[in-house]
C-alpha positions as CSV (number, residue, x, y, z in Angstrom):
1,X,19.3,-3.8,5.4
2,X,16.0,-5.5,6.1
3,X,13.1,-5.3,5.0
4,X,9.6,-6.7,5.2
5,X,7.5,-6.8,2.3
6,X,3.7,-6.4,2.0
7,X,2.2,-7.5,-1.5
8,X,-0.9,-6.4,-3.3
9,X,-4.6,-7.4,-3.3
10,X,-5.1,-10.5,-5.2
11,X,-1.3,-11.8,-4.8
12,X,0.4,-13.5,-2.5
13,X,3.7,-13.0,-0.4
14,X,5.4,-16.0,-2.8
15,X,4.1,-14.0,-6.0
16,X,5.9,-10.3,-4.4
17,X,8.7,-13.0,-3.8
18,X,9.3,-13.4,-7.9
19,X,8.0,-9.6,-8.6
20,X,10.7,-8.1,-6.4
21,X,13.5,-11.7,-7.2
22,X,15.6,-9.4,-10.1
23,X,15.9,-6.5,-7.7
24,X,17.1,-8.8,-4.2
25,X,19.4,-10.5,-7.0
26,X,20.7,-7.1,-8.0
27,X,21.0,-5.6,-4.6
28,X,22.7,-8.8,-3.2
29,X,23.0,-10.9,-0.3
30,X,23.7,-7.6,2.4
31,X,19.8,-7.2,1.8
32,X,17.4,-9.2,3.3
33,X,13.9,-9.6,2.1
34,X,10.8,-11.0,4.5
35,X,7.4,-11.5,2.7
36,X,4.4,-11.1,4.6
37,X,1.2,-13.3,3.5
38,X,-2.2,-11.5,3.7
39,X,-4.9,-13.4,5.0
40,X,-7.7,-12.8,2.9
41,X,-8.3,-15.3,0.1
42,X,-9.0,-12.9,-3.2
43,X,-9.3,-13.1,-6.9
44,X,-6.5,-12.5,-8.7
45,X,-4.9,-9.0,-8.6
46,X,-4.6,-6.7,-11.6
47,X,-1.8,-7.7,-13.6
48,X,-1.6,-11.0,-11.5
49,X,-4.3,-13.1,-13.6
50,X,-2.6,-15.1,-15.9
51,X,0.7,-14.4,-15.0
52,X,1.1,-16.0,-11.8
53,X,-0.3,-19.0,-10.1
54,X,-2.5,-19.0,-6.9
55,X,-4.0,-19.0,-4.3
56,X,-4.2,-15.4,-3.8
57,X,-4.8,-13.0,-0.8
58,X,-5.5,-9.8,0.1
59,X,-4.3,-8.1,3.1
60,X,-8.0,-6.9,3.9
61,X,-10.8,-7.1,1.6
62,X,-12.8,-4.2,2.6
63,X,-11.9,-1.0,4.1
64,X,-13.0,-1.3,7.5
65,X,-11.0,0.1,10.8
66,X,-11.6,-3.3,12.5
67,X,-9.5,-5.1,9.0
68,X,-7.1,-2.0,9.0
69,X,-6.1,-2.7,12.4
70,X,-5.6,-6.8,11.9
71,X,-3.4,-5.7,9.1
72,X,-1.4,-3.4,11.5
73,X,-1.5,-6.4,13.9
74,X,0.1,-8.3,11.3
75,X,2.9,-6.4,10.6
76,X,3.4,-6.4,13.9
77,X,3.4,-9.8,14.4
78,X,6.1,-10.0,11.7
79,X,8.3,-7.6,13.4
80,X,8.3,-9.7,16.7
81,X,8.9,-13.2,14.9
82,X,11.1,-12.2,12.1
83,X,12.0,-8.5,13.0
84,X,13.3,-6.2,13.5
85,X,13.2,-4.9,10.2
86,X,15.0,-1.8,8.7
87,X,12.2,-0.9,6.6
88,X,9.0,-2.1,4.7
89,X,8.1,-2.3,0.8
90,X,4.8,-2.4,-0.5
91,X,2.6,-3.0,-3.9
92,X,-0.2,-1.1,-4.7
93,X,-2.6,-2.2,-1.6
94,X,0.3,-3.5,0.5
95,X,1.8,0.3,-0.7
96,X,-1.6,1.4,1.2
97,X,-1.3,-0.3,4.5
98,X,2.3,0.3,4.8
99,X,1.3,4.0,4.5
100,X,-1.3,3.6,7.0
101,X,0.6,1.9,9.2
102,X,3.2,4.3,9.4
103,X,1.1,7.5,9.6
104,X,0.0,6.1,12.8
105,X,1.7,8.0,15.7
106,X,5.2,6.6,16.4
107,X,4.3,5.0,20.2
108,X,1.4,2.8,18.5
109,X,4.1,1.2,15.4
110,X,7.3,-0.7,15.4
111,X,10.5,1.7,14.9
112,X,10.6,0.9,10.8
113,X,13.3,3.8,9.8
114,X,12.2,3.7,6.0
115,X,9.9,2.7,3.6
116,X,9.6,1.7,-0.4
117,X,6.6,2.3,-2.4
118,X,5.5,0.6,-5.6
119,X,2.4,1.7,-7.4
120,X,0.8,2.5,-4.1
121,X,-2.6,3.5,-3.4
122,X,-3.5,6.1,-1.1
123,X,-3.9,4.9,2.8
124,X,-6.7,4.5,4.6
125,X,-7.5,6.8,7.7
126,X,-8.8,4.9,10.4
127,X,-10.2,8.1,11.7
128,X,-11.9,9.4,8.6
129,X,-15.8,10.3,9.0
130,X,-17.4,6.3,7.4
131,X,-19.5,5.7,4.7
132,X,-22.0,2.7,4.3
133,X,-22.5,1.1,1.1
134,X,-26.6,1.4,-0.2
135,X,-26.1,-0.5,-3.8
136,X,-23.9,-0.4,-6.5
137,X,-24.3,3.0,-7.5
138,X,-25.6,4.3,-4.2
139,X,-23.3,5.2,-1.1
140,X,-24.1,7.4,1.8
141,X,-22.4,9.1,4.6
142,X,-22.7,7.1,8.1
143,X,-22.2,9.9,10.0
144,X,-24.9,12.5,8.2
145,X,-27.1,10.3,6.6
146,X,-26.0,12.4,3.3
147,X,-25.7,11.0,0.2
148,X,-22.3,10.6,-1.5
149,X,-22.2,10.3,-5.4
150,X,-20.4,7.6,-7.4
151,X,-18.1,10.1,-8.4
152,X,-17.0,11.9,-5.0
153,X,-16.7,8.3,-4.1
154,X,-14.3,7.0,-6.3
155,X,-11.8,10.1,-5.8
156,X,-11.2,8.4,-2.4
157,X,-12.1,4.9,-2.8
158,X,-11.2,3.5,-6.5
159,X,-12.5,0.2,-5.6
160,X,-15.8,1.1,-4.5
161,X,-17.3,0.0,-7.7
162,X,-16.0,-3.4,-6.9
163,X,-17.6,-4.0,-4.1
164,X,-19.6,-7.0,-4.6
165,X,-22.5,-7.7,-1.7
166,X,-22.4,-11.1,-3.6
167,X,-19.5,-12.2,-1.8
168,X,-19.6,-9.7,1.3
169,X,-23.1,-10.4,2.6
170,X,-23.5,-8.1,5.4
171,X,-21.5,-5.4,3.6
172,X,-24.6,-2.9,4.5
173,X,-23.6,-3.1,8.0
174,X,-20.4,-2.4,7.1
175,X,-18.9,1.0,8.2
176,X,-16.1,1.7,5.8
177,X,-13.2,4.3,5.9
178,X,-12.1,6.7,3.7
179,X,-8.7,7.5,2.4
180,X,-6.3,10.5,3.4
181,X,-7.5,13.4,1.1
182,X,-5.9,16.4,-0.5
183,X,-6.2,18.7,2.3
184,X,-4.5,16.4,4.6
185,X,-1.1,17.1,2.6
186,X,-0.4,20.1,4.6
187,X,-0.4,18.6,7.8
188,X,0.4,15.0,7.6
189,X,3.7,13.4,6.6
190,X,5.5,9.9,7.0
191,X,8.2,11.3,8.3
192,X,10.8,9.0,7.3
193,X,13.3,8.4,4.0
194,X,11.1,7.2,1.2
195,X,11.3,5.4,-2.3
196,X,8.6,5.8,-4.7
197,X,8.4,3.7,-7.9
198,X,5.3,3.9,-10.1
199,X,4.7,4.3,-13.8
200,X,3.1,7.3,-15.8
201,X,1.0,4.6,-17.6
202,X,-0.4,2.9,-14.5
203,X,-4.1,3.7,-14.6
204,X,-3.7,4.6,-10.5
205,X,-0.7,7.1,-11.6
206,X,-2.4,10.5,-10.5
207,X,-4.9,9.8,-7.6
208,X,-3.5,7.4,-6.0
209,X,0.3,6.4,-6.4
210,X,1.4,10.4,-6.8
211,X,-0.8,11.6,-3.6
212,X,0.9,8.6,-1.9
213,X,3.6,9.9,-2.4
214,X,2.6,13.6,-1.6
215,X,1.6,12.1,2.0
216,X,5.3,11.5,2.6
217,X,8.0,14.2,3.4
218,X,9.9,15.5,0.6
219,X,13.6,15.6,2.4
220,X,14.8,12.7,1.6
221,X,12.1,11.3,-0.8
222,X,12.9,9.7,-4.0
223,X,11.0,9.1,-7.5
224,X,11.5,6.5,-9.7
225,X,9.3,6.8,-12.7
226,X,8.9,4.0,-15.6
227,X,6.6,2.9,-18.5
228,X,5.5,-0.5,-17.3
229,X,2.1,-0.1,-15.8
230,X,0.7,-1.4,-12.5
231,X,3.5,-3.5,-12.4
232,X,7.3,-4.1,-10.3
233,X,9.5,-3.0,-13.0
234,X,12.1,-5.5,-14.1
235,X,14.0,-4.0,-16.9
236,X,17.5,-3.2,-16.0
237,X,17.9,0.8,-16.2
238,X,14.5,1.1,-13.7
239,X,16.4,-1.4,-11.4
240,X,19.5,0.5,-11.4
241,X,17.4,3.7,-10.9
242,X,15.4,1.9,-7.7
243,X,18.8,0.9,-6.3
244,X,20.3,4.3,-6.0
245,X,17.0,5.2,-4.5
246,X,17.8,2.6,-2.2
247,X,21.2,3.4,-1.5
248,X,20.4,7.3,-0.9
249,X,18.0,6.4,1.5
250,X,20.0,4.3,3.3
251,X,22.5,6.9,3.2
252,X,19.8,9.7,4.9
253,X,19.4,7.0,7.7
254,X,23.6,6.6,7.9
255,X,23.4,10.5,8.6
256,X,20.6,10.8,11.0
């Protein structure tokens, strides 16, 4: 199987490299790993600072449709000069654009046939109603005019309180999307074999990295759960655990 491999903000695809080197070493040499490198030069990652060197990179710094679509772009770039790919992985925001990228409808993707999720945030929809930023603690719909409190906010935007106009000047003009919501559960799916690895300690456990994984069909759809925060797990039993998820969704693809 092959994969291609999207890392998360404030990494780098060399950094998912080393995160993800005791799984490809377990898993062997019939699995193929391709890292993708975001574009956008970023401070370092949560637990990234410290424990790996830069440069770092985001694959989109803020949530617009115009950076969702470059990332989309990108993957598909990747497909055409590397591909094609069995499948894509991705960390915490790589986790969120692979999401995004496959709850696209099939005609506008490449024909990925499964996908792995580690501490994932929830993707962004490139068709949700936008919101503009005012100030820090300020935020208002662009559609209405309403405003939007800090706290409605950061039920679909955790990093909203990050947003610094320091280093994004023209941010006001900015129209920024939303992520997929609760309701949206019912009626959207990635319809594909999934793997979902995320610990019960990782401070994005409940909001983000379980309603990732809500967003996804449950046939088929696999949990690995572990104790090592917003992290790839390297400890042996987790990496046994992730490589039956593997092998059981490789094995739904064998029967489709």
């Amino acid at each position: 199987m092959r994969f291609l491999c999207l890392h998360g903000s404030g990494s780098s695809a060399q950094i998912f490299d080393t995160q993800l080197s005791v799984l490809q070493r377990a898993l062997g040499p019939r699995y193929e790993f391709v890292f993708l490198q975001g574009e956008f030069p970023s401070e370092p990652g949560l637990g990234v600072e410290g424990m790996y060197p830069g440069p770092y990179y985001s694959l989109f710094d803020i949530p617009t449709k115009g950076r969702l679509v470059d990332a989309f772009a990108l993957i598909d770039e990747y497909w055409e000069s590397d591909g094609p790919f069995d499948g894509l992985i991705g960390f915490s925001q790589g986790g969120s654009a692979v999401a995004s990228y496959l709850l696209q409808p099939p005609t506008a993707r490449k024909p990925f046939e499964c996908a792995l999720f580690f501490s994932s945030s929830v993707p962004f929809n490139p068709l949700s109603p936008p919101w503009s930023f005012i100030d820090r603690d300020h935020f208002m719909d662009a559609t209405t005019g309403e405003a939007i409190s800090t706290d409605d906010l950061m039920r679909s935007i955790p990093e909203a309180a990050q947003l610094d106009p320091s280093r994004h000047p023209n941010l006001k003009d900015e129209l920024l999307l939303r992520r997929y919501t609760g309701f949206q559960r019912d009626t959207i799916r990635i319809d594909l074999p999934t793997v979902h690895v995320y610990a019960t300690n990782d401070p994005w456990y409940y909001d983000q990295c379980m309603d990732t994984e809500k967003l996804c069909r449950a046939l088929n759809r696999e949990t690995v759960l572990h104790k090592g925060g917003h992290s790839v797990p390297w400890d042996a039993g987790t990496t046994e655990a992730i490589i039956d998820g593997i092998r059981n969704m490789q094995q739904a693809l064998d029967l489709t």
